[in-house]
N, C-alpha and C positions, 0 to 999 in steps of 0.2 A: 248316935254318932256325933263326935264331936267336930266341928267346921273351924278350922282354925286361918287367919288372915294369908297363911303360907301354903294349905290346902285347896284354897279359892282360888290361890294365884293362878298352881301350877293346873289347876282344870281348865281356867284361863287360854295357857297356852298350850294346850293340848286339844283345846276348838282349835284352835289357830292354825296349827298344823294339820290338822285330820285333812285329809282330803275330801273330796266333795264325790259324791259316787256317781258310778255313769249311769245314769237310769233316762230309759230312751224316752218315760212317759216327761221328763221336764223340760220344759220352753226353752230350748238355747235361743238366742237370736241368730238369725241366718250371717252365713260369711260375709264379712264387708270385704267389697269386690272398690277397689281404688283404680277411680279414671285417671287420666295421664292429662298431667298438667301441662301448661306453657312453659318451657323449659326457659333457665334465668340465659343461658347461654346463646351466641346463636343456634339456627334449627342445622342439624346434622343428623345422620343414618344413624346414629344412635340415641334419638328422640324416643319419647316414646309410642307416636306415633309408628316406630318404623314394625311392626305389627299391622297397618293396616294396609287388606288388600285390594285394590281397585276394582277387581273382580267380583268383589263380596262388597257393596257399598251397606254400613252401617245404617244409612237414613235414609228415607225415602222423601225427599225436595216437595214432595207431593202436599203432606201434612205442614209445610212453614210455609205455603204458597197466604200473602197476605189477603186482606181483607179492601180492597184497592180496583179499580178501574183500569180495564187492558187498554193499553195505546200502543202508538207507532208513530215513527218518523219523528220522537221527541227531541227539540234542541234545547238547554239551556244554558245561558253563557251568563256569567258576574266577573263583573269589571273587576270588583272588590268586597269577597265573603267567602265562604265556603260552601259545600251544597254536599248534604248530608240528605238525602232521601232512597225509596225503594220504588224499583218500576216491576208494570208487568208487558212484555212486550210479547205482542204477538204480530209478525210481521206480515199475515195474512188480511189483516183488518184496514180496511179503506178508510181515510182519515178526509176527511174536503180540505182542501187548498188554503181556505182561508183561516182556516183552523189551526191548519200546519206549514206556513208557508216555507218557502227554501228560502236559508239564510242567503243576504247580499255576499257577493263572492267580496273580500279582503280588498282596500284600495292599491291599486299598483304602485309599485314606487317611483320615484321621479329617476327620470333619466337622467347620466351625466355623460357629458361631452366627452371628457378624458376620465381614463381610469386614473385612481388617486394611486399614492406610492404604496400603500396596504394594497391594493386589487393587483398590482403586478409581484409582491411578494407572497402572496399565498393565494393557493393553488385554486381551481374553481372547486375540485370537489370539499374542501374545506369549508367552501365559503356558503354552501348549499345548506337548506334548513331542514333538516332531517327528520323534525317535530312536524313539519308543517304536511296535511294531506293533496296527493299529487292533484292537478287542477284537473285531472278527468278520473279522479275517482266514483265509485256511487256516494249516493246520500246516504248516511248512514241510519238506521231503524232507532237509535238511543246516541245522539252525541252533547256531552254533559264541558264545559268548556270554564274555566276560573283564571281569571289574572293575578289575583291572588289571595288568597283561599286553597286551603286541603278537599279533598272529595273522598269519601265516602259512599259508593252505591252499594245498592243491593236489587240485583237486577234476576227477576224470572223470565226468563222465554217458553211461550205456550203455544200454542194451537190451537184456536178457537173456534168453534160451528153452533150457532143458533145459541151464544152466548155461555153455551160450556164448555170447558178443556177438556180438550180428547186427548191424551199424551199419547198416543199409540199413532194418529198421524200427523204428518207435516209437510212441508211445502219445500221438496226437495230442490224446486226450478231455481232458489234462492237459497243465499245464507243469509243469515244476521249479522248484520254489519253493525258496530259497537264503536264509538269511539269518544276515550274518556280521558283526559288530561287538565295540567295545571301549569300555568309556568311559575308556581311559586309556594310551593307545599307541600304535603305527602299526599299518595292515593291509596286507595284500598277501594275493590272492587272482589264482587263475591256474587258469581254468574251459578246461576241454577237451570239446569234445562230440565224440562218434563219434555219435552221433545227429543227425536232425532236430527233434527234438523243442524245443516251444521253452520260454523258461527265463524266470523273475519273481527276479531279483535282488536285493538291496538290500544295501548294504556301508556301516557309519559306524562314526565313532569320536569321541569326543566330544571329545580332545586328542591329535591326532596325525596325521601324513598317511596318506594312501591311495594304494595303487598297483594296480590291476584289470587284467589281461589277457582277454579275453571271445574266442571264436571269430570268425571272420572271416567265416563264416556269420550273425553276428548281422544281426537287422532291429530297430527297434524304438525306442522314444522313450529318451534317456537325459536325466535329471533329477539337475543336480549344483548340492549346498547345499555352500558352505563359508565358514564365519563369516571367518578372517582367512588365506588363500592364493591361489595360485595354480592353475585349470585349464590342467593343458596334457597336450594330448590326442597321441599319435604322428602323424608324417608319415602313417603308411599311414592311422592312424586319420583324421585330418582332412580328408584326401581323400573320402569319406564321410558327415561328422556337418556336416548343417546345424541352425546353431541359429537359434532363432527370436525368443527373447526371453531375456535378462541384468538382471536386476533383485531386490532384496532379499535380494543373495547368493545366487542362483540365477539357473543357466544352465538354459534347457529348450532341449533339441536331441532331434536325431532324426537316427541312422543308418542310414544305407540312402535308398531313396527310397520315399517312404512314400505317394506317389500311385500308382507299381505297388504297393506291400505291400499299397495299401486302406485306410490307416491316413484315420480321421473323427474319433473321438475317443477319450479311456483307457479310458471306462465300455464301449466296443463292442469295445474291441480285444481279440483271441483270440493276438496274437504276444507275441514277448521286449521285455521290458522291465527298462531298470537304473538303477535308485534307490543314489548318492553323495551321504553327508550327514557333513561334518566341520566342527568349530566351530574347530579352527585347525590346519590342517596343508594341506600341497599335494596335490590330486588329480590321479591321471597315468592315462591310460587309453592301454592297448596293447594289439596284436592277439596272442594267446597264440602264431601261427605269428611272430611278430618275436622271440620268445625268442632261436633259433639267431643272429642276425644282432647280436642284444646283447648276446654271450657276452664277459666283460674277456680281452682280451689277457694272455701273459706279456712279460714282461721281453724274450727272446729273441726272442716270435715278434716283437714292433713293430720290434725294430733289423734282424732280417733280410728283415720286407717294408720298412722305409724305405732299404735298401740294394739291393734290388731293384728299387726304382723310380724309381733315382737315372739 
């Protein structure tokens, strides 16, 4: 048989074409299954989170719980920096005094004899600091405080007995009281409970936006002030959070359903509640189990699942 340069070819392209046969004994590699990115836009119901169920939590808090020392009644406050660290708070653990003293209350202001011509033209509720904690609040279990500087936490609440976490109990006589702000940054806070225990939040910043991730166990009214932005809450979270009223720059909503919780009013309620107050920046609220699902892609992995599912 003769093989001539135009015989070779066309065997050539006749590999080329054959098709490749299904034979079950060959190695495919398994389906590439593509996680849902951080969308470029803002977050709306048509995320890709909005597939995930509250009910069905993806992760279990359990396994990211760090490598760290439990505390309580933690204050930290910078004049000038930012405070970027992770707590583990268990608010059953006895702290000594000296250890954790109570901050000096704020100095009072000076009195003035007559009111100036500003204090007779706007109103007293105006003139009231909305950021500031009322003077007979509790101490709060975690309050993290910057003048200017961003913040970043990453806070677990635990349950501790004889130095191991129990997540199954908790010290319902009490909530977690949490309070985290800036007056001159953004924040971002990302609350993990292994407990049931419930939690009194509050998170503001006086210039800058806010980003809250809260358990997916939460129940309870959430109350967001923001002078010049947007609220937008996650797919999973909106599924959940009925608001009731939107007016003077505040949204009042309530997560959960709050005729099973029991919920009458704020003065009687005994659950979780989350206080967002920014005077210009965007409030985002997301379920801390939607982390995994908001993880940014690499480079490699998006071209090889958009070749995948070609």
């Amino acid at each position: 048989m003769i093989i001539t340069k135009e015989t070779d070819k066309q065997s050539e392209l006749a590999a080329v074409a054959m098709p490749i046969p299904k034979d079950e004994s060959f190695d495919v590699p398994p389906p590439y299954v593509q996680r849902a990115s951080i969308p470029s836009a803002p977050f709306s119901s048509s995320s890709p989170s909005a597939q995930f169920d509250p009910s069905h939590s993806p992760i279990d808090p359990a396994h990211q719980l760090p490598d760290i020392p439990t505390s309580n009644f933690v204050s930290i406050f910078k004049r000038d920096g930012a405070i970027r660290q992770s707590f583990v708070i268990d608010t059953s653990l006895d702290v000594p005094q000296d250890l954790s003293p109570v901050p000096p209350p704020p100095p009072p202001k000076p009195a003035t004899t007559s009111p100036s011509f500003i204090d007779k033209i706007i109103p007293s509720s105006m003139k009231e600091d909305r950021f500031a904690l009322p003077e007979n609040a509790p101490r709060p279990h975690l309050k993290l405080e910057s003048r200017d500087g961003s913040i970043n936490a990453n806070v677990w609440l635990v349950h501790s007995e004889q130095g191991r976490v129990d997540t199954s109990a908790c010290p319902e006589k009490e909530k977690a009281i949490f309070d985290i702000g800036t007056k001159d940054g953004s924040v971002i806070v990302k609350l993990h409970s292994l407990t049931e225990q419930k939690v009194s939040m509050r998170v503001w910043s006086k210039d800058g936006r806010i980003t809250v991730y809260i358990p997916s166990s939460f129940v309870g009214p959430v109350n967001i002030y923001t002078g010049d932005g947007a609220i937008i809450p996650s797919a999973g979270v909106s599924k959940r959070l009925s608001t009731f009223a939107q007016h003077n720059k505040t949204q009042r909503s309530f997560l959960g359903d709050f005729k099973s919780a029991g919920y009458s009013d704020a003065a009687s309620w005994n659950g979780s509640s989350l206080d967002i107050l920014t005077k210009d920046g965007r409030v985002q609220l997301f379920y801390v189990e939607e982390l995994d699902g908001l993880k940014p892609q690499g480079i490699m992995s998006k071209l090889l699942g958009s070749l995948m599912n070609v």
